[in-house]
VEXSELUM-933481 format. One record per residue (C-alpha): residue number from 1; x, y, z. Coordinates in pm, 1 decimal. Layout:
BEGIN
+-----+----------+----------+----------+
:   n :        u :        v :        w :
+-----+----------+----------+----------+
: NUM :        X :        Y :        Z :
...
+-----+----------+----------+----------+
//
This chain:
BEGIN
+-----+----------+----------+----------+
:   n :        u :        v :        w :
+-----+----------+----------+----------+
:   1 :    367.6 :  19060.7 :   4549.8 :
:   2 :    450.2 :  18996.9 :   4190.4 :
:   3 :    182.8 :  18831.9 :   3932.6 :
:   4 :    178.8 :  18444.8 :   3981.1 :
:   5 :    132.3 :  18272.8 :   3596.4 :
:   6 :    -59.1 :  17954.9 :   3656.9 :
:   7 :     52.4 :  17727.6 :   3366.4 :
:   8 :    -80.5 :  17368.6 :   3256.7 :
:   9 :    -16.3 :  17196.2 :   2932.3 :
:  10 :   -175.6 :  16897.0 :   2730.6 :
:  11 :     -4.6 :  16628.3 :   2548.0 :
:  12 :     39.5 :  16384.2 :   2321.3 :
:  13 :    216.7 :  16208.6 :   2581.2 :
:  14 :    412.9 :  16198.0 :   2922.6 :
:  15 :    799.9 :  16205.5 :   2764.3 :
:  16 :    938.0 :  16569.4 :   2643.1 :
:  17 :   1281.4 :  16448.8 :   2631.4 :
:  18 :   1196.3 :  16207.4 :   2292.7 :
:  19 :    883.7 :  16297.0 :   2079.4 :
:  20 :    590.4 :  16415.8 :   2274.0 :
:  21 :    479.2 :  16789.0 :   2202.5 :
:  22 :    232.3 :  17006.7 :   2360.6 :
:  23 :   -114.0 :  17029.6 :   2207.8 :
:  24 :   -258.1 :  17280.8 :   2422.5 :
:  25 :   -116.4 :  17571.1 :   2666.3 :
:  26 :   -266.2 :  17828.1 :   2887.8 :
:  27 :   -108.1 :  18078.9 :   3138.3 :
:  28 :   -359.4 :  18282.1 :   3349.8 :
:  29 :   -237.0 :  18555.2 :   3591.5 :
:  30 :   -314.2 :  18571.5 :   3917.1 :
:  31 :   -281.4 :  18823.5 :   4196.9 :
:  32 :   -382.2 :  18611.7 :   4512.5 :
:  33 :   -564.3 :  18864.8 :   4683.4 :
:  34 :   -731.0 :  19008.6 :   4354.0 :
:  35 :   -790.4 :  18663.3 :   4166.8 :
:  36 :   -704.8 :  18620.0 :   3828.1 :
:  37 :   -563.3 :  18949.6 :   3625.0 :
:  38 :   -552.5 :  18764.8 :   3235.5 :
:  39 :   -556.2 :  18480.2 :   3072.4 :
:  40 :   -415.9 :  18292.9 :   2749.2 :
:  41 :   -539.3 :  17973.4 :   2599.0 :
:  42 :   -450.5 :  17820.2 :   2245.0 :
:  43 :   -461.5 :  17462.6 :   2080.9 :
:  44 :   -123.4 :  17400.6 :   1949.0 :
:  45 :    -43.8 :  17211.2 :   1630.7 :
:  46 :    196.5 :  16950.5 :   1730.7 :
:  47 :    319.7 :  16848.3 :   1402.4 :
:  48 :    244.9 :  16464.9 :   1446.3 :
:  49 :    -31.6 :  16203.3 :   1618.0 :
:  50 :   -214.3 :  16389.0 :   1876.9 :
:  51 :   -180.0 :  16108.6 :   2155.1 :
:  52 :   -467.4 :  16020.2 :   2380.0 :
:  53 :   -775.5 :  16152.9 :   2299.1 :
:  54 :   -988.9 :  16001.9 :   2550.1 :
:  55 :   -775.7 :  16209.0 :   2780.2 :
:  56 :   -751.2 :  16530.6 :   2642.2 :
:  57 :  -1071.4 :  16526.6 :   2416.9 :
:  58 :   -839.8 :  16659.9 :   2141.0 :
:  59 :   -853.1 :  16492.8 :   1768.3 :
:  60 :   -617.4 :  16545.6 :   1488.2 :
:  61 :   -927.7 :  16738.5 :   1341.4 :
:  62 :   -954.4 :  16984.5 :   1625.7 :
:  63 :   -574.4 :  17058.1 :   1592.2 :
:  64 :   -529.4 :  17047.4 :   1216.4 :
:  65 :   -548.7 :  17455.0 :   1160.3 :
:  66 :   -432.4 :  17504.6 :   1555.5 :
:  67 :    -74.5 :  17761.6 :   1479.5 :
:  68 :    212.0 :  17583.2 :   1556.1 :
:  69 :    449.1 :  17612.0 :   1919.7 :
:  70 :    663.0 :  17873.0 :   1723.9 :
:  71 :    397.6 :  18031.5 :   1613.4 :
:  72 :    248.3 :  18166.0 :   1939.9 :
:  73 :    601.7 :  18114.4 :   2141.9 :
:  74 :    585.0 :  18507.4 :   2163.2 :
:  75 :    248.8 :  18553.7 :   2272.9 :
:  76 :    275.5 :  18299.2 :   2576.1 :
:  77 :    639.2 :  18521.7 :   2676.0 :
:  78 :    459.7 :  18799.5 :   2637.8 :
:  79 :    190.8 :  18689.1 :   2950.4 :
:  80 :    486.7 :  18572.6 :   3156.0 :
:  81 :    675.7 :  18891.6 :   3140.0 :
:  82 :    562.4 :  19025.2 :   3445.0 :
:  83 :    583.0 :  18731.6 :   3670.1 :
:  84 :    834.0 :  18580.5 :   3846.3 :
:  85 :    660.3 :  18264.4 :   3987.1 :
:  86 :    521.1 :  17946.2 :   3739.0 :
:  87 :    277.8 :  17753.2 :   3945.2 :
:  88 :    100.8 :  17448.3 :   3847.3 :
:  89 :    -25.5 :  17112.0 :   3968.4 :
:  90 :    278.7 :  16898.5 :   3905.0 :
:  91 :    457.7 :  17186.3 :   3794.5 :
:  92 :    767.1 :  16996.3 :   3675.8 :
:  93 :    567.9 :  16857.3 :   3405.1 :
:  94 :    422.6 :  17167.3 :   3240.9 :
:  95 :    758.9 :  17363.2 :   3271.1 :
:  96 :    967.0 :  17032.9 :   3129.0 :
:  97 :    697.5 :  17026.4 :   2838.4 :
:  98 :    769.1 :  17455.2 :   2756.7 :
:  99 :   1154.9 :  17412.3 :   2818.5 :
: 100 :   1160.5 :  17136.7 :   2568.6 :
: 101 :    926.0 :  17319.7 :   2332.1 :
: 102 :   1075.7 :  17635.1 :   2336.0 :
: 103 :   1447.0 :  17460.6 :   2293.2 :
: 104 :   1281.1 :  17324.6 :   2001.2 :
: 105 :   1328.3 :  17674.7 :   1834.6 :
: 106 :   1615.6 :  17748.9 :   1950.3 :
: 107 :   1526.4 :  17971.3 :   2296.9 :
: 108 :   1631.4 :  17851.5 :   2608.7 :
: 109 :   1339.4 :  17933.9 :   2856.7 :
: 110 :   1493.3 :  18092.5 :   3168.5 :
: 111 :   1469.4 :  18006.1 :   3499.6 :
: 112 :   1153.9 :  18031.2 :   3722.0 :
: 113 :   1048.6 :  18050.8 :   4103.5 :
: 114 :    785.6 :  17741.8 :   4059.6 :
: 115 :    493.4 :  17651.6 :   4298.6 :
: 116 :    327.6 :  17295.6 :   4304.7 :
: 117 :     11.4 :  17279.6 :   4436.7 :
: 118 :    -14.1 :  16921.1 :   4381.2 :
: 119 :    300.6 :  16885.9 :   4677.7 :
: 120 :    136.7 :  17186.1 :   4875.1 :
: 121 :   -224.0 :  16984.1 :   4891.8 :
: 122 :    -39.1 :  16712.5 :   4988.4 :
: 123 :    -74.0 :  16490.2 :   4622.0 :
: 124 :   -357.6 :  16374.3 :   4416.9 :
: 125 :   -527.1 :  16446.9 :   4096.9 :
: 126 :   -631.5 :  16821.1 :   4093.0 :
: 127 :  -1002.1 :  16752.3 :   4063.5 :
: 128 :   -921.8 :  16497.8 :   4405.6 :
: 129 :   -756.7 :  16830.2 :   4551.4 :
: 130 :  -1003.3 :  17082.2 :   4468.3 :
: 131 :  -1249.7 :  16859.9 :   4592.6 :
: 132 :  -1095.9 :  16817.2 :   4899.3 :
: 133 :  -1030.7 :  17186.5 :   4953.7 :
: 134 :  -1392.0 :  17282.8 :   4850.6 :
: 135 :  -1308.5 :  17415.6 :   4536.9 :
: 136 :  -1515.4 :  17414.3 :   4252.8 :
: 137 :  -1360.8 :  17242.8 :   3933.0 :
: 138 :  -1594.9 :  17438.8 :   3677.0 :
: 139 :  -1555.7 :  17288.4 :   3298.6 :
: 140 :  -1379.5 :  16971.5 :   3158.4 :
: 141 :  -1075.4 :  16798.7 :   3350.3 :
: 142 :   -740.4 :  16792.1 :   3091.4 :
: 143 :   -871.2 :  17142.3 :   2930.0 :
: 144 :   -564.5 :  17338.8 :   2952.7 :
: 145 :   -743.6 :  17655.7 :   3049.9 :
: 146 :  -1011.4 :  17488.7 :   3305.5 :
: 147 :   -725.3 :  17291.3 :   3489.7 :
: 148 :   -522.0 :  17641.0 :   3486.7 :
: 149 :   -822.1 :  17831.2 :   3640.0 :
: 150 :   -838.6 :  17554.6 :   3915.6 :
: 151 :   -537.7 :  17539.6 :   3955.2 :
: 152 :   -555.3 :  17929.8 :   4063.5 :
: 153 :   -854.6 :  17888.6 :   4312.8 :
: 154 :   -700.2 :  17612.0 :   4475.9 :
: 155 :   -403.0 :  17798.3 :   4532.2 :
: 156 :   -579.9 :  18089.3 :   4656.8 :
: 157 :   -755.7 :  17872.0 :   4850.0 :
: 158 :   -447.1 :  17728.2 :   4997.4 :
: 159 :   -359.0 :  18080.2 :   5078.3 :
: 160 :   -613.4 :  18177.2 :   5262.5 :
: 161 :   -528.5 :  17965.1 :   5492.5 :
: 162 :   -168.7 :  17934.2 :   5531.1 :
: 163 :    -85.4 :  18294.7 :   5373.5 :
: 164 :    330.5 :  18175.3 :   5453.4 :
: 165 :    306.2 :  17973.6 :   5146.5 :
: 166 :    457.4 :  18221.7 :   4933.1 :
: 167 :    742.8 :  18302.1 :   5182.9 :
: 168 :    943.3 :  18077.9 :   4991.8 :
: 169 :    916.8 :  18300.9 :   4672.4 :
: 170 :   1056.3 :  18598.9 :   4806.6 :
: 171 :   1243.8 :  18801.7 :   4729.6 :
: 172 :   1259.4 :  18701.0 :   4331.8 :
: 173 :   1184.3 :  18875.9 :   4039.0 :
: 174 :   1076.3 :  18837.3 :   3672.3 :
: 175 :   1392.7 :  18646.0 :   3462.0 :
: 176 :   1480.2 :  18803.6 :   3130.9 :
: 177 :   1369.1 :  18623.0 :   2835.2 :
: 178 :   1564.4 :  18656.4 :   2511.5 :
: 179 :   1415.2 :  18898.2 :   2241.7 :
: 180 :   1181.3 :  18741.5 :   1984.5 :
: 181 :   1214.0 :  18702.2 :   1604.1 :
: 182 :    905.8 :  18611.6 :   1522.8 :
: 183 :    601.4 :  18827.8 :   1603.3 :
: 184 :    313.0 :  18691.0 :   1802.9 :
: 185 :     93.0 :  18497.4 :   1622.2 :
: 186 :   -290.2 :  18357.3 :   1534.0 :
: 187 :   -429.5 :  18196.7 :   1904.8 :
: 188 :   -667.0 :  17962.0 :   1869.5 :
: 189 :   -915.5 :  17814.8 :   2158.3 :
: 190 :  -1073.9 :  17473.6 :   2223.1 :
: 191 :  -1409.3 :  17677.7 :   2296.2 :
: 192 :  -1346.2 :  17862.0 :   1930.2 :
: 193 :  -1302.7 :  17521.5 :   1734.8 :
: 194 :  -1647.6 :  17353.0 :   1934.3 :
: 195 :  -1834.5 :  17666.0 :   1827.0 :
: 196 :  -1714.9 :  17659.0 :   1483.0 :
: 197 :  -2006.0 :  17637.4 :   1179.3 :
: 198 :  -1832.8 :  17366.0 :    945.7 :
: 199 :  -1776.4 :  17483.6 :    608.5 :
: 200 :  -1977.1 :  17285.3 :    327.7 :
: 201 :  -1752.1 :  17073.6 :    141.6 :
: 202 :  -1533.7 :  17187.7 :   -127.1 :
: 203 :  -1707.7 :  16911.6 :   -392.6 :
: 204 :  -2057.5 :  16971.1 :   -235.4 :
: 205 :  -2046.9 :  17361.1 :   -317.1 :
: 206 :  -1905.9 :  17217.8 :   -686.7 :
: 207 :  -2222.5 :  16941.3 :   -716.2 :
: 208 :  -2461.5 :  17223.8 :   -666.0 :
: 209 :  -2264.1 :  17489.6 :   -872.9 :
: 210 :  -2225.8 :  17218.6 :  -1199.5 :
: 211 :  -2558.7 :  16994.2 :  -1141.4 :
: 212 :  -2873.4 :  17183.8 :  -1186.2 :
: 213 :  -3139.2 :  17158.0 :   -914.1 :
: 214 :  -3461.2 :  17173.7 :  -1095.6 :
: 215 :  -3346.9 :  16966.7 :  -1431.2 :
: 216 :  -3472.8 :  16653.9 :  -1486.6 :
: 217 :  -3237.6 :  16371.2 :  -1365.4 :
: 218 :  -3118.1 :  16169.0 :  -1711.2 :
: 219 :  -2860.6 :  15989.1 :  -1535.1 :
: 220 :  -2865.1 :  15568.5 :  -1569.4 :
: 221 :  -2858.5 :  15286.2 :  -1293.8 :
: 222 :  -2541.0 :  15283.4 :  -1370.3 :
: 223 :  -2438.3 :  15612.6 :  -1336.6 :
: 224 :  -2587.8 :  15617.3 :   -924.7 :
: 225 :  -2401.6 :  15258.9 :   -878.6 :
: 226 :  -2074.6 :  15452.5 :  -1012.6 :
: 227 :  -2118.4 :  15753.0 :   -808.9 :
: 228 :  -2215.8 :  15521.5 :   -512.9 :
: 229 :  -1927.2 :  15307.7 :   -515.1 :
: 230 :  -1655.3 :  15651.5 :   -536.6 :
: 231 :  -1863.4 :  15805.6 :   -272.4 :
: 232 :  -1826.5 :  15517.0 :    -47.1 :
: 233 :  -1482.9 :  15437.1 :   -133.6 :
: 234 :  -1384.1 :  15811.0 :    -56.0 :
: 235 :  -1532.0 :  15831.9 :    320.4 :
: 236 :  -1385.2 :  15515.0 :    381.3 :
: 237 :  -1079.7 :  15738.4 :    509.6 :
: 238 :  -1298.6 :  15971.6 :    698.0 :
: 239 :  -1201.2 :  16245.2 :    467.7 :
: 240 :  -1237.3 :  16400.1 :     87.7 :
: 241 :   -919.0 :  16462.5 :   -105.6 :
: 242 :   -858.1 :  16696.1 :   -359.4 :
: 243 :   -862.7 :  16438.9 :   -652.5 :
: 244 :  -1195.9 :  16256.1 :   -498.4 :
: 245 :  -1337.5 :  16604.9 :   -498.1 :
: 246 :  -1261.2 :  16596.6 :   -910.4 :
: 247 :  -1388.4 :  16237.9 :   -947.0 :
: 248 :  -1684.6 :  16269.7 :   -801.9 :
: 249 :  -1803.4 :  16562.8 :   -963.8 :
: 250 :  -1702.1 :  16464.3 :  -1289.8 :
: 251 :  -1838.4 :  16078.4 :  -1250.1 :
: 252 :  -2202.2 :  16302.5 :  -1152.6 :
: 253 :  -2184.8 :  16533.1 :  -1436.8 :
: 254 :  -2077.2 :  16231.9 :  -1680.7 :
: 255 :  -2381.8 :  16044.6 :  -1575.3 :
: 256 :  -2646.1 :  16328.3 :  -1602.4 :
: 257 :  -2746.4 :  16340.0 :  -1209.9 :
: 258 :  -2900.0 :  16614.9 :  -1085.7 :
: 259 :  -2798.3 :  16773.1 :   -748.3 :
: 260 :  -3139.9 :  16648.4 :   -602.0 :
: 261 :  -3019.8 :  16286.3 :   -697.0 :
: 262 :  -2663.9 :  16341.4 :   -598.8 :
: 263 :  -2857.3 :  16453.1 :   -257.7 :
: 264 :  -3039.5 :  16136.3 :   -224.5 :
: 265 :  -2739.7 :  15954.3 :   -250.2 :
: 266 :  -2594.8 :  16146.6 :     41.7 :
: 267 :  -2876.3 :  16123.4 :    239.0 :
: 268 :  -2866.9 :  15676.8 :    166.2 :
: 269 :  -2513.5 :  15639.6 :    273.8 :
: 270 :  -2609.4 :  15856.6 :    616.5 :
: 271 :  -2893.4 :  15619.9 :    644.7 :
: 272 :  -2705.8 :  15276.2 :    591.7 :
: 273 :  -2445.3 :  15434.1 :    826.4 :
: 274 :  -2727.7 :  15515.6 :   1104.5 :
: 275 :  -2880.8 :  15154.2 :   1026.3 :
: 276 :  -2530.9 :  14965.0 :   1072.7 :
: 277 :  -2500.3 :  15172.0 :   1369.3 :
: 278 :  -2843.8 :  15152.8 :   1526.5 :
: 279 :  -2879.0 :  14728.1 :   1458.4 :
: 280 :  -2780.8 :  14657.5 :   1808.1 :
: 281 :  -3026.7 :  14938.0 :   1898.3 :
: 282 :  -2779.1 :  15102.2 :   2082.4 :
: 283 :  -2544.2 :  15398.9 :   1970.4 :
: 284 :  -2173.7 :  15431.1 :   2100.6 :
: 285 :  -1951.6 :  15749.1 :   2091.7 :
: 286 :  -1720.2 :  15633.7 :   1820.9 :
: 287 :  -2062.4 :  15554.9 :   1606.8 :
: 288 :  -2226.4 :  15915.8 :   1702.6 :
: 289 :  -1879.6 :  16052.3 :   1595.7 :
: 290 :  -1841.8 :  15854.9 :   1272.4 :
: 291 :  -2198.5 :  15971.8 :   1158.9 :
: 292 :  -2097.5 :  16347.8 :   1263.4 :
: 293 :  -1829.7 :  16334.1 :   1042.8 :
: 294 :  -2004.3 :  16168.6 :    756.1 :
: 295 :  -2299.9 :  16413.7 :    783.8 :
: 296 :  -2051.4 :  16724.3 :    724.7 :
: 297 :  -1856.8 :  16510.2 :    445.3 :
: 298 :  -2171.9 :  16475.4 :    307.5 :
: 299 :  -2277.8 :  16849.5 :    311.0 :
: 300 :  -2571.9 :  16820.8 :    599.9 :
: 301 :  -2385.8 :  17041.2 :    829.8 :
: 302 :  -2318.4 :  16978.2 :   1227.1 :
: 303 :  -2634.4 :  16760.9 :   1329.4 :
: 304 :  -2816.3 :  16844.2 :   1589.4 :
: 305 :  -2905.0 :  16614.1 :   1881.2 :
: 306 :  -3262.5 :  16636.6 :   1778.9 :
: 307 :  -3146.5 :  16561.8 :   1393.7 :
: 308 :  -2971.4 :  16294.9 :   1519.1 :
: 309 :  -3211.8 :  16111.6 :   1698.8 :
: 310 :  -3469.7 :  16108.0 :   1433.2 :
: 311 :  -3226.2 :  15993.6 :   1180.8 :
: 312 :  -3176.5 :  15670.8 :   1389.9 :
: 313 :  -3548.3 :  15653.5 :   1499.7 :
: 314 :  -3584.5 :  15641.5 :   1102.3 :
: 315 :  -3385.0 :  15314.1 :   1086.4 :
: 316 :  -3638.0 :  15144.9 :   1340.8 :
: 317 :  -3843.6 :  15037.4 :   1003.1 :
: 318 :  -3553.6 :  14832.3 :    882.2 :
: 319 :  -3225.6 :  14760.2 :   1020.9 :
: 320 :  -3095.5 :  14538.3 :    766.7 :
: 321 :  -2737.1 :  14651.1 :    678.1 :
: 322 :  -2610.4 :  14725.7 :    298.0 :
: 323 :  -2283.9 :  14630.1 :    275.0 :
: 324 :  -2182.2 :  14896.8 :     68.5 :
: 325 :  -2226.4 :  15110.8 :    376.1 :
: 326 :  -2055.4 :  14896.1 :    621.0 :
: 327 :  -1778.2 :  14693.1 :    415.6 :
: 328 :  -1809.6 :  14383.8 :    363.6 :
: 329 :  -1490.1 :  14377.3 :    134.9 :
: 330 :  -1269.4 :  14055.0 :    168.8 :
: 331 :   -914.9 :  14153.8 :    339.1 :
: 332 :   -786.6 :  13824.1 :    417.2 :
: 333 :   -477.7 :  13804.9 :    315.6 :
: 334 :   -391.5 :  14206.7 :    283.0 :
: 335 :   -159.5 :  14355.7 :    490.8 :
: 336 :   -264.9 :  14652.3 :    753.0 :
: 337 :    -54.4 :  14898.7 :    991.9 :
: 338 :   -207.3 :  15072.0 :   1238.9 :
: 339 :    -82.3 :  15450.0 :   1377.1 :
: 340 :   -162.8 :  15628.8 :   1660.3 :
: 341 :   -380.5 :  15521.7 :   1974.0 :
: 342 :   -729.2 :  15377.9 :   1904.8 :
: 343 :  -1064.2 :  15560.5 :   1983.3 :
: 344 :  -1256.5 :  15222.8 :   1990.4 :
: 345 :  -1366.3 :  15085.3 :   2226.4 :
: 346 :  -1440.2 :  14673.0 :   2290.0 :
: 347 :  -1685.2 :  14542.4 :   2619.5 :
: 348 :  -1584.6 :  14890.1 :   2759.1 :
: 349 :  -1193.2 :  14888.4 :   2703.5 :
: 350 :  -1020.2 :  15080.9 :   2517.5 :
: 351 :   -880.5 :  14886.1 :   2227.6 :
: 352 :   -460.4 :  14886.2 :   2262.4 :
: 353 :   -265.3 :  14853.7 :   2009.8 :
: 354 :   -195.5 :  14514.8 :   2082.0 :
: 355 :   -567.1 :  14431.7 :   2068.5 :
: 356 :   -592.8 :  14581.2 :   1724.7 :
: 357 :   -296.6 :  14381.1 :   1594.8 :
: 358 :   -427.7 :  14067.0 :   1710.4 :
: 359 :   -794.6 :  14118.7 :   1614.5 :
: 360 :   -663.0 :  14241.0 :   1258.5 :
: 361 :   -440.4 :  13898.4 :   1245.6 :
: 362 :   -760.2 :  13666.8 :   1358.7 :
: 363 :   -912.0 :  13785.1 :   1055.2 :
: 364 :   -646.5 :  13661.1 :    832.3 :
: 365 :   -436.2 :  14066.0 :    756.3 :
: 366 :    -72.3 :  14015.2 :    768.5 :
: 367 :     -2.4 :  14310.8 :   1015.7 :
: 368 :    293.1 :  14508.9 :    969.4 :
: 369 :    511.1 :  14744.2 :   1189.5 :
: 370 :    564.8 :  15059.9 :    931.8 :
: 371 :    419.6 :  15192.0 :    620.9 :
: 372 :    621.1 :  15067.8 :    278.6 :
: 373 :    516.1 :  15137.3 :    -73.1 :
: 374 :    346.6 :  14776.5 :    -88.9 :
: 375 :    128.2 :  14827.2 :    215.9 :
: 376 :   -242.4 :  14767.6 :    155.8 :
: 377 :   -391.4 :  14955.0 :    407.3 :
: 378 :   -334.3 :  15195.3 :    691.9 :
: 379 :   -560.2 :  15246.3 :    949.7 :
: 380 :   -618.0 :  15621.4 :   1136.1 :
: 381 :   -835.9 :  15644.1 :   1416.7 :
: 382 :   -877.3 :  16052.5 :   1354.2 :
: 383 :   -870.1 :  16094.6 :    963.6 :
: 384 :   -672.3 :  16410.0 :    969.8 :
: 385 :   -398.3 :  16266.4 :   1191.9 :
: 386 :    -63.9 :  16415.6 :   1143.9 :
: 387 :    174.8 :  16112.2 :   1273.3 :
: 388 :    494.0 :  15995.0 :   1046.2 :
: 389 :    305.1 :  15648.4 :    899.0 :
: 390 :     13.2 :  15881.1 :    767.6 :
: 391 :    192.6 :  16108.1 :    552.9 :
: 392 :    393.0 :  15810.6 :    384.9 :
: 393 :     89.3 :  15661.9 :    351.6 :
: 394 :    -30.7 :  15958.5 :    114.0 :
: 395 :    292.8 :  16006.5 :    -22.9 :
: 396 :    239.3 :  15678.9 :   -161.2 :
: 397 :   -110.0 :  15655.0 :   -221.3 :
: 398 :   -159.0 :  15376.0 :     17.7 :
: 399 :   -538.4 :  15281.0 :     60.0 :
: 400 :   -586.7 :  15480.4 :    467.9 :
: 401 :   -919.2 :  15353.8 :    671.7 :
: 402 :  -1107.9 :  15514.5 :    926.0 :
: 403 :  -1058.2 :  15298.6 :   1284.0 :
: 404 :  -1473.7 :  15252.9 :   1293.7 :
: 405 :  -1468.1 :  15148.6 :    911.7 :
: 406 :  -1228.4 :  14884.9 :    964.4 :
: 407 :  -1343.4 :  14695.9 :   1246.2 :
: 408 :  -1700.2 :  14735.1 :   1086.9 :
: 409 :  -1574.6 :  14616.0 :    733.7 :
: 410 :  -1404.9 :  14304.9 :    981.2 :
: 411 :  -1707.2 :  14232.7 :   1118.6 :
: 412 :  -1636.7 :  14311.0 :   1469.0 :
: 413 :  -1833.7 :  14560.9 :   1689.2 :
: 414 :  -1711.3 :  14852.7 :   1885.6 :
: 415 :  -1840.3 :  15051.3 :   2133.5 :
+-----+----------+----------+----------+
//
């Protein structure tokens, strides 16, 4: 019996035929009665808004350095070679999702013997099916390589004990794929970017180089309030651009901090951000996210759990909220656009874009549909997000906000 490949794919959506793209693929190779023989796995840059998160668990960030379809189109061929059989669960939508990817660089994928172990198990969700089948589902559901690996016990479960399943693929053989141009490239995997140390930030590694440590600090009230107000302006976006990198250094060298003040500084907006957070005495995902990210902005590093938790037992002495750190900006009147699916959450639901529109509009924005040079503001729920609206937005130098900034800055809590 030939190799089986086991494919599944993630998304930024359920329609390859318009503008969805694939954001993660794997292919493992199995040999039903020797298991699984190899496997691939790679994130895959998909060029524009990465869809639904809060299925996938993918963000814009995750996918930002993840190659590109063409770039590793010759290292998933390469793993199919040998077989002659694509199975998945729902096959139809993994192979529809390659076809339309691979057409997207000119290569027609050839045809393929497929098996669906979704129609074999008689339907359901493949956690429902492995369940059912006594399977164990080890890892996270909508991982590309987790559902693939499933996907491969159940089917050897399935064998086991109907063994004429696979009458229906024989006799066939491996189809011929046309020759590659381009070599096989850089793989990356969702375990790699989890385990990744983040990098300290381009302007922190400046601060310290430019700002001694052990002078004494000259610098004016004014000076801090300057720095301050930049600082807070620049995470407002979730991110640090190359020309905030400048203008913050500069505005700390100008007013004679030292890198022990400019630390403080850090370390207050972390804390206003933990004490707008922690008010409510209660912590949701998007907050732990936000304060992450802000923490590696900021040059602390990944926090850990433990660093974490006493940062926001440290707020139990005072949770009153400085405005600097949480808005408090008048928008009324200022006109917003929102791209891409929201991460918040409101009472449990996930906030639709619908929602947004019409909790941006109670608050007196003028909400618009697309991103024009006259646009106040453009709110990202994953700062690094790739979609159309975002780069016009930068191309123009329209004012972007963070999804948990905005609603805070609106006075309206999310989960």
């Amino acid at each position: 019996m030939n190799l089986l490949a086991v494919i599944d794919v993630e998304t930024t959506g359920l329609n390859p035929y318009r503008h969805d793209r694939v954001v993660e693929v794997a292919a493992v190779l199995l040999l039903p009665e020797r298991g699984i023989q190899a496997e691939l796995t790679t994130l895959v840059n998909p060029e524009r808004d990465v869809g639904p998160t809060r299925i996938h668990g993918l963000t814009a960030s995750d996918l930002i350095n993840a190659p590109r379809f063409a770039d590793i189109a010759a290292n998933l061929v390469e793993v199919l070679h040998g077989s002659a059989v694509l199975v998945g669960h729902n096959v139809r939508f993994d192979v529809s999702f390659l076809q339309s990817e691979y057409r997207r660089i000119g290569v027609e994928m050839p045809p393929y013997t497929t098996l669906d172990t979704m129609a074999i198990a008689g339907g359901g969700t493949l956690s429902a099916c492995c369940a059912e089948h006594g399977v164990k589902f080890d890892g996270r559901a909508h991982a590309a390589l987790h559902d693939a690996r499933a996907t491969a016990c159940l089917l050897q479960k399935m064998l086991s004990r109907n063994p004429d399943l696979l009458t229906q693929c024989a006799p066939c053989y491996p189809p011929a794929w046309p020759t590659f141009q381009t070599p096989c490239g850089r793989l990356l995997s969702r375990e790699s970017v989890e385990r990744a140390i983040p990098a300290v930030p381009s302007y922190v590694q400046r601060l310290a180089e430019r700002l001694s440590v052990g002078s004494a600090d000259v610098s004016q009230p004014e000076g801090e309030r300057d720095y301050r107000a930049l600082l807070w302006r620049a995470l407002e976006d979730g991110r640090i651009e190359e020309s905030e990198n400048e203008a913050l250094v500069e505005v700390a060298t100008n007013w004679g901090l030292n890198f022990k003040r400019v630390e403080a500084i850090h370390l207050g907006y972390l804390s206003e951000l933990a004490k707008a957070a922690w008010a409510d005495r209660h912590i949701t995902d998007a907050e732990r996210r936000e304060i992450l990210m802000a923490a590696q902005l900021l040059g602390f590093g990944r926090l850990t759990d433990k660093q974490l938790e006493n940062l926001l037992h440290s707020c139990e002495i005072s949770v009153s909220v400085n405005t600097a750190a949480t808005g408090g900006e008048e928008w009324t009147g200022k006109s917003v656009c929102f791209t891409g699916e929201c991460a918040c959450f409101i009472h449990g639901q996930i906030i639709s874009r619908e929602m947004a529109e019409q909790l941006a509009a109670e608050k007196g924005l003028r909400v618009m549909p697309s991103v024009t040079k006259k646009l106040d503001l453009l709110v990202v729920a994953d700062p690094n997000t790739q979609s159309g609206k975002a780069r016009k937005a930068r191309q123009y130098g329209t004012r972007i906000v963070h999804e948990p900034v905005f609603w805070r800055s609106l006075g309206i809590s999310v989960d």
